[in-house]
VEXLOSE-572895 format. One record per residue (C-alpha): residue in three letters; x, y, z. Coordinates in steps of 0.2 Angstrom, whole numbers, padded with zeros to 4 digits. Layout:
N
REC resn     X     Y     Z
REC  ALA     X     Y     Z
...
# end
This chain:
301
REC resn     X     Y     Z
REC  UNK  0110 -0216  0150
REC  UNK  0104 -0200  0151
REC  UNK  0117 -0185  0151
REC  UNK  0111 -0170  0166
REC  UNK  0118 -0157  0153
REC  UNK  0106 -0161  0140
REC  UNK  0088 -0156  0144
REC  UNK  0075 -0166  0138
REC  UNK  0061 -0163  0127
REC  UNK  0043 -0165  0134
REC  UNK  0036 -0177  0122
REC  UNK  0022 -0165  0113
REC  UNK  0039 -0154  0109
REC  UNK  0049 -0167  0102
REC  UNK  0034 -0173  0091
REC  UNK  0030 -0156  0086
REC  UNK  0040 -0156  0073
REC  UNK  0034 -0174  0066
REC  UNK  0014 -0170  0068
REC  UNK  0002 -0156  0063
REC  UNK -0006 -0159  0079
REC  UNK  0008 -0150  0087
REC  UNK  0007 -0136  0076
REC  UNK  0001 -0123  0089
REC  UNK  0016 -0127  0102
REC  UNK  0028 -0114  0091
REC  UNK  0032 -0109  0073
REC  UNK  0039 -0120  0064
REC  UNK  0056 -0121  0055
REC  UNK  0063 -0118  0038
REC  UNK  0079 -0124  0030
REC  UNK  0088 -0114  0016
REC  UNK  0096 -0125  0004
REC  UNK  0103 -0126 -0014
REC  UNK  0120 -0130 -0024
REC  UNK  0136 -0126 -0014
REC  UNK  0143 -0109 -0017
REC  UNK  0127 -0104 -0023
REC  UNK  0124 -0090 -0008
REC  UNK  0116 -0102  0005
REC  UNK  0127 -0096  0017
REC  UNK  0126 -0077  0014
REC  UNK  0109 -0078  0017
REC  UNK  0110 -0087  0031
REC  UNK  0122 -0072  0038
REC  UNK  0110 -0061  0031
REC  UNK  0093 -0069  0041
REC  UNK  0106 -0071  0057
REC  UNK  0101 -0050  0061
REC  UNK  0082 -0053  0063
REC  UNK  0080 -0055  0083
REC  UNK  0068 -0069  0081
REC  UNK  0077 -0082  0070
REC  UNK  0092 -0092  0075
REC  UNK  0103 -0104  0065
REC  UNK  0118 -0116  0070
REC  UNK  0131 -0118  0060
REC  UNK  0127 -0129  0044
REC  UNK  0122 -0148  0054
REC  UNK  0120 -0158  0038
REC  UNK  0109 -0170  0046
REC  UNK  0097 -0171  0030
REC  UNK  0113 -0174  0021
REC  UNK  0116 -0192  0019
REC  UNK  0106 -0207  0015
REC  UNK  0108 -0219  0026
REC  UNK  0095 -0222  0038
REC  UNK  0093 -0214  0053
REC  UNK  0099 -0225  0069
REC  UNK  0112 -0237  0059
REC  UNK  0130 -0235  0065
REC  UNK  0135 -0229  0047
REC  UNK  0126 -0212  0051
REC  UNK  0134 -0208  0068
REC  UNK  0150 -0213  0063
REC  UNK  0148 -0199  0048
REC  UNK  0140 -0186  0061
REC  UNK  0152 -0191  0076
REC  UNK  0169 -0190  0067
REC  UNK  0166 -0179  0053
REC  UNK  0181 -0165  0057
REC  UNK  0170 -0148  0050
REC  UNK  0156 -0153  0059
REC  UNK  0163 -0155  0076
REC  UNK  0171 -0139  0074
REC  UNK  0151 -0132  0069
REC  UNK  0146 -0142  0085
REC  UNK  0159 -0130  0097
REC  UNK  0155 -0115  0087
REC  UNK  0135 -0118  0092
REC  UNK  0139 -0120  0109
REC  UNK  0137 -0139  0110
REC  UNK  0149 -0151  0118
REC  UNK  0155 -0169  0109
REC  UNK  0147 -0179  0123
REC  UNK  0130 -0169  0124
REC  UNK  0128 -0170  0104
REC  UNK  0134 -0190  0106
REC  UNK  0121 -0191  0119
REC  UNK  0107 -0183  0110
REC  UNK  0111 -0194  0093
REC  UNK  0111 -0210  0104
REC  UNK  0092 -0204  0113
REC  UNK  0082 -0198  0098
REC  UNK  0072 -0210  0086
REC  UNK  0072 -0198  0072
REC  UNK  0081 -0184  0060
REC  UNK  0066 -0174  0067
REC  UNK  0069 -0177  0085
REC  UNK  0087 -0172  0084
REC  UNK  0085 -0158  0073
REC  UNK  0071 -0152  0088
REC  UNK  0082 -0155  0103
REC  UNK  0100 -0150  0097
REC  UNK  0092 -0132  0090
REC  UNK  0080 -0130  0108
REC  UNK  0100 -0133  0116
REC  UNK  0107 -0121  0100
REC  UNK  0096 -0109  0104
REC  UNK  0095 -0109  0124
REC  UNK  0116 -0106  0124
REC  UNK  0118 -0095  0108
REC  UNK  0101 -0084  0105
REC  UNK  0089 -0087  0120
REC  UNK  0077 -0075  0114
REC  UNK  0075 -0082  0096
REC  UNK  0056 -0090  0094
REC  UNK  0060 -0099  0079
REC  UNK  0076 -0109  0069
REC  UNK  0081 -0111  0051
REC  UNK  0095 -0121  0045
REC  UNK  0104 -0117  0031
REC  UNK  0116 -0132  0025
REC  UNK  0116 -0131  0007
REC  UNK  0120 -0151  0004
REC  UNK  0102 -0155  0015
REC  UNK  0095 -0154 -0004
REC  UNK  0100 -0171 -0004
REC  UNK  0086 -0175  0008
REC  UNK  0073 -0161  0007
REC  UNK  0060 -0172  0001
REC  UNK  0064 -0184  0018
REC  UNK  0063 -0166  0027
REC  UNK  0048 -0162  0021
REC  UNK  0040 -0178  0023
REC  UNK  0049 -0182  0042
REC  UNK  0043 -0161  0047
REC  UNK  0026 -0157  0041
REC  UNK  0026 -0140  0045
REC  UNK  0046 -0135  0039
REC  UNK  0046 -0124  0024
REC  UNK  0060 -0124  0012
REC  UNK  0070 -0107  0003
REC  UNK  0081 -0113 -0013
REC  UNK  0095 -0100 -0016
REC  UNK  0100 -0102 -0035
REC  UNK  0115 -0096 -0043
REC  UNK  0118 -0093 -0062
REC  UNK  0131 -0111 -0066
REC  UNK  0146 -0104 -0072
REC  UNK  0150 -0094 -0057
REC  UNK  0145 -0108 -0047
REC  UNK  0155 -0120 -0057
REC  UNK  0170 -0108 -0058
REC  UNK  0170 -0106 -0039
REC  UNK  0168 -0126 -0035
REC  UNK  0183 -0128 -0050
REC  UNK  0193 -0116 -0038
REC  UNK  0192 -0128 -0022
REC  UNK  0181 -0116 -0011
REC  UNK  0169 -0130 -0004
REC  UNK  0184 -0141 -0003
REC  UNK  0195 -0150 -0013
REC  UNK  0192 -0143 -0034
REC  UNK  0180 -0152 -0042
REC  UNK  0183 -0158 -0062
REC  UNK  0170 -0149 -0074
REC  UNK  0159 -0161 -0077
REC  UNK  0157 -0162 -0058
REC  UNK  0155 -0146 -0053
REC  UNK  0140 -0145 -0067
REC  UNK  0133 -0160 -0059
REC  UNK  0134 -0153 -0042
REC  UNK  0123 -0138 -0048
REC  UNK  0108 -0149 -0058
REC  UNK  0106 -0162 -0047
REC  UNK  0103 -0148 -0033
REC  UNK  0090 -0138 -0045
REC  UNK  0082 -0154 -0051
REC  UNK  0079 -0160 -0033
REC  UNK  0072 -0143 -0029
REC  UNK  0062 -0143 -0043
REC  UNK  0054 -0160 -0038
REC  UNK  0052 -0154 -0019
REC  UNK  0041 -0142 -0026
REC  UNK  0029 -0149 -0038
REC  UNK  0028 -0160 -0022
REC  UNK  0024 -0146 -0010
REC  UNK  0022 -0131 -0019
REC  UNK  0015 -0120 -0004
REC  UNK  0030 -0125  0005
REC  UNK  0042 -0121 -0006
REC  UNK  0052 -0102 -0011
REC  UNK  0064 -0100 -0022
REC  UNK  0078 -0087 -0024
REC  UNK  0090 -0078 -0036
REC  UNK  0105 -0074 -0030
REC  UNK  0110 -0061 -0040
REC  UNK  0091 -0054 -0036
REC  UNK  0096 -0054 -0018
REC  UNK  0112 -0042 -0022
REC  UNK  0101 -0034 -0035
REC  UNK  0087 -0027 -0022
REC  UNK  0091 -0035 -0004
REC  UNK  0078 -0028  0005
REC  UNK  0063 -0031 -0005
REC  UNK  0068 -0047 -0008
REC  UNK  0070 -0051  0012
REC  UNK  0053 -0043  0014
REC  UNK  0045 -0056  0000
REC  UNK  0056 -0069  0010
REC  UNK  0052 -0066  0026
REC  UNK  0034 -0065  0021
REC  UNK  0035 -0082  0014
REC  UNK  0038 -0090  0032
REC  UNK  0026 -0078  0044
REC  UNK  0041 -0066  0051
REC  UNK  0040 -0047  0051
REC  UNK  0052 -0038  0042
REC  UNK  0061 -0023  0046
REC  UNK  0074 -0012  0035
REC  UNK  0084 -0007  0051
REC  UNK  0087 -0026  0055
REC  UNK  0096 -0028  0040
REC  UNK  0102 -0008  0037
REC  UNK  0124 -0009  0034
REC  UNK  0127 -0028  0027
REC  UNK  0137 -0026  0012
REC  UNK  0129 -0031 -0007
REC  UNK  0143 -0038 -0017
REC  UNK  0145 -0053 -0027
REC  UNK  0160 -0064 -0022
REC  UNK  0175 -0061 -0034
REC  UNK  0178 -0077 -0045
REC  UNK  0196 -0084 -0041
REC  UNK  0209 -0082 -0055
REC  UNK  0212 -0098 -0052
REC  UNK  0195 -0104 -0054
REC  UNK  0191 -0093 -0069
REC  UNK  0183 -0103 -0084
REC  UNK  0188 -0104 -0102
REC  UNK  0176 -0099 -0117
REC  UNK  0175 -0117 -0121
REC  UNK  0172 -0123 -0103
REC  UNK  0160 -0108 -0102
REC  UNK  0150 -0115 -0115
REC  UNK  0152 -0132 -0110
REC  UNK  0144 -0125 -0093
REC  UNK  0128 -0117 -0101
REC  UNK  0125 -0132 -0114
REC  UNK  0128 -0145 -0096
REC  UNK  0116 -0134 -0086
REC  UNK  0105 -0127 -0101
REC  UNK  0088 -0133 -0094
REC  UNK  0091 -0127 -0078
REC  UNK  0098 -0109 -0082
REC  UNK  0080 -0109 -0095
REC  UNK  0070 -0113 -0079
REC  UNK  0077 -0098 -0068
REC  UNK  0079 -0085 -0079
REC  UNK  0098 -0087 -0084
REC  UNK  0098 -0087 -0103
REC  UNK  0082 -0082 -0117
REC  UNK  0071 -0099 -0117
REC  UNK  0069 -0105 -0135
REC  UNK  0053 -0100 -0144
REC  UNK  0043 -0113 -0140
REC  UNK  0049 -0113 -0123
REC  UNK  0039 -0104 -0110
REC  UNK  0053 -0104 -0094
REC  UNK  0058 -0088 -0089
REC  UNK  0062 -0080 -0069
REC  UNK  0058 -0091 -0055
REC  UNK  0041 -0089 -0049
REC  UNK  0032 -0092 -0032
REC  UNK  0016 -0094 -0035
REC  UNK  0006 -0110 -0028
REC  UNK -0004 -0118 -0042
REC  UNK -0022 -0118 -0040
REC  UNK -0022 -0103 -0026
REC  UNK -0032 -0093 -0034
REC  UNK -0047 -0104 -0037
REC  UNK -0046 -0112 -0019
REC  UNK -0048 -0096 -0013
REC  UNK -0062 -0094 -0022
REC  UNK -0070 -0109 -0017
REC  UNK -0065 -0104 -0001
REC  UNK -0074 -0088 -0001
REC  UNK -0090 -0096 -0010
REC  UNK -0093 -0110  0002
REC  UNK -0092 -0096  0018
# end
């Protein structure tokens, strides 16, 4: 049964998403994920200011493993206490989202018609939608398999202040060490397979380069996924990284501990001198093989 609050999408809308064909109907989206407490959700606050991108609160729908349609799911998107409260903070009722979960075939079709509903009550004149749910790392390769067209912005964070911050409960309940350091390698070693996979679709971000030098690094970002960029959209946000809890402070031991857990993935981005025969160093965008496709590009015009 159909629910007279919740509009329906015309069917090359709700594919748009799922097939390049419908790549002309509007831009397409991008989600911004990464480690908890890695600075997902600042940048999310931060990209909030441009007037042509909206974003709910975090949906998690890219989160879980089980497949889309099985009882399981709903039961974890329906009673799930934080995201009801994201779902009345976005403007969205508990029968309209229970209606939409029940129509749609697909994580894609979902994501289309609860964000056209997002937008239509909470930023009407947005042309575009990003979500930023940090934990959707879990199932960015599905998203970018499921939505052709979605690019993807990895925010990484040096491990011991991710680690200290996840040891102090911020996410949630305080995770044990050992945890905590796999919360942040699994998220960078799935990112690091989303982008071997699609490397043109795939940008990734310091976080301490984003409080370094904020507005250049919005204008490579907003580059990355076709938007304009203007300084006075972004002029007044505060630049500060979050104080550690005391409580959540790490000892020299479990500092080293952290950096040995996490050594491959603070080499990859930057965080610590690679050894000599090692090559890693800061985090860079550039899609293998550009250059010579270009050229082959240019030759063959």
């Amino acid at each position: 049964m159909s629910d007279p609050d919740v509009p329906p999408l015309p069917l090359p809308e709700r594919d748009a998403a799922a097939s390049p064909e419908g790549a002309g109907l509007r831009p397409a989206p991008f989600f911004v994920v990464g480690c908890v407490r890695s600075g997902v959700g600042v940048l999310r606050s931060t990209l909030q200011h441009h007037p042509g991108l909206a974003s709910p609160e975090p949906t998690h729908f890219f989160r879980w493993s089980e497949a889309f349609g099985t009882e399981p799911l709903f039961r974890l998107l329906l009673s799930n206490p934080v995201l009801q409260a994201h779902r009345e903070r976005d403007g969205i009722t508990e029968s309209e989202f229970a209606t939409l979960l029940r129509q749609c075939t697909s994580r894609a079709e979902l994501y289309n018609r609860y964000m056209a509903l997002f937008q239509q009550r909470r930023k009407p004149t947005a042309r575009r939608w990003f979500d930023a749910t940090p934990q959707n790392i879990y199932g960015a390769l599905l998203a970018a398999a499921s939505m052709p067209r979605a690019k993807f912005v990895h925010v990484v964070r040096e491990p011991t202040d991710v680690v200290a911050s996840l040891r102090a409960g911020r996410a949630g309940r305080a995770e044990p060490l050992t945890a905590a350091c796999a919360c942040w390698n699994e998220a960078v070693q799935i990112a690091s397979g989303l982008k071997r996979a699609f490397p043109a679709r795939v940008y990734e971000l310091r976080y301490e380069d984003l409080l370094r030098d904020p507005q250049q690094q919005l204008r490579l970002l907003l580059s990355f996924v076709d938007e304009p960029f203007e300084a006075p959209w972004f002029d007044g946000l505060k630049w500060q990284p979050a104080a550690r809890p005391a409580e959540g402070g790490l000892s020299d031991d479990e500092q080293v501990l952290v950096r040995t857990l996490c050594g491959t993935g603070r080499r990859r981005y930057g965080y610590e001198e690679p050894a000599a025969e090692q090559t890693a160093g800061p985090i860079s965008n550039k899609v293998p093989g550009a250059r010579q496709a270009a050229k082959a590009s240019q030759s063959a015009s």
